[in-house]
C-alpha positions in Angstrom: 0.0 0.0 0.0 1.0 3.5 -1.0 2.6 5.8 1.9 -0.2 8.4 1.3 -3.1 6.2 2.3 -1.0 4.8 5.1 -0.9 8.5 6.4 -4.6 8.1 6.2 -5.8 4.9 8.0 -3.0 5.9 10.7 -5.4 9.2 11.0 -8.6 7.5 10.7 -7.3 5.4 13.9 -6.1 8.4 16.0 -9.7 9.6 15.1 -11.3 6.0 16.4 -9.2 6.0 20.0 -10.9 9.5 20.8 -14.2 8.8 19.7 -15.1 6.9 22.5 -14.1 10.3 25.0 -16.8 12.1 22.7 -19.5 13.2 24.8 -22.8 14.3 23.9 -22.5 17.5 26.1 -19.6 18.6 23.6 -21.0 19.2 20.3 -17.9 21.0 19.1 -15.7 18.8 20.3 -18.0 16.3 18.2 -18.0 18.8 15.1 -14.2 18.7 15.0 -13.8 15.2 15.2 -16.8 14.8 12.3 -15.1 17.6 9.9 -11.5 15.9 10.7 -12.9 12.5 9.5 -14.3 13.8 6.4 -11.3 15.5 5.9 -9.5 12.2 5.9 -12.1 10.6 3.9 -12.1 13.1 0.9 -8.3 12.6 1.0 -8.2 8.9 0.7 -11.5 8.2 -1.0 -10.5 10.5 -4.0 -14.4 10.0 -5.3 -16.6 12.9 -4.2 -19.5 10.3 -4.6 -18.5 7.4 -2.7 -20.8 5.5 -1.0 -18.9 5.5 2.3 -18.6 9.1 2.6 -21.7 9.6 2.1 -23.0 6.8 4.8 -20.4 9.0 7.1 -22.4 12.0 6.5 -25.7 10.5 6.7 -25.2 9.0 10.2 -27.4 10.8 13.0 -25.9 11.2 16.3 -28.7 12.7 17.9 -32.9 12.1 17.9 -36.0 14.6 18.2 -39.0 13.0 19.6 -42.1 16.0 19.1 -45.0 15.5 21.1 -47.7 18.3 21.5 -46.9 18.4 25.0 -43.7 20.6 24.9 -42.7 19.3 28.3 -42.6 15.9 26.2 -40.3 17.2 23.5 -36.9 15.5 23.8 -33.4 17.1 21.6 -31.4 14.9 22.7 -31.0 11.0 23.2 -27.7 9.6 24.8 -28.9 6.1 23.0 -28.8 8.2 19.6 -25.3 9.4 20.0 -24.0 6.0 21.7 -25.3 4.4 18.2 -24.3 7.3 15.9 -20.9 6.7 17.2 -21.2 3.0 17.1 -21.8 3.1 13.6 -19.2 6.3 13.0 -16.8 3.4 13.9 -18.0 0.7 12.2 -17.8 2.3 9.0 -14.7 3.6 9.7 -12.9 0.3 10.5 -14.8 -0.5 7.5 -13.0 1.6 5.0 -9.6 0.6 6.2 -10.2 -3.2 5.8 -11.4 -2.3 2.3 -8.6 0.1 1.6 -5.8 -2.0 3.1 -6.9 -5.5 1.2 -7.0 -3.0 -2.2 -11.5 -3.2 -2.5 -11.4 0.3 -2.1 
């Protein structure tokens, strides 16, 4: 495998260790960790329309639950971001089996 993309998945796993200190309470923190990803994504996925950034982008880390009852209206749901990470991960471990065995 080319140097570059090594660069890449050795990002992509810095990014995985400190996704499980991500808390919900931190949505910068969050942001920055989200933008840095897709940062490393467009780099090593050179196709704007790949499928896996696009399921990166599409993953939903929080929930809205409207009732007419506004003291029944819920933001956010800590089971929402515990799976939006979850799958953040997944995908990410993902893309570097695919790009180290050469499917990517």
């Amino acid at each position: 495998m080319e140097e570059r993309k090594q660069k890449y998945i050795d990002l992509l796993k810095i990014k995985l260790n400190e996704a499980d200190n991500l808390k919900e309470e931190d949505p910068v923190k969050m942001e920055e960790w989200k933008n840095a990803i897709s940062m490393i994504l467009d780099n090593l996925i050179p196709d704007p329309e790949s499928k896996y950034i696009k399921q990166f982008q599409d993953i939903s880390y929080t929930s809205a639950i409207v009732n007419r009852n506004p003291h029944l209206y819920k933001v956010n749901d800590s089971g929402a971001f515990v799976s939006g990470i979850n799958k953040a991960k997944g995908l990410i471990n993902s893309i570097i089996f695919g790009v180290q065995e050469g499917l990517i």
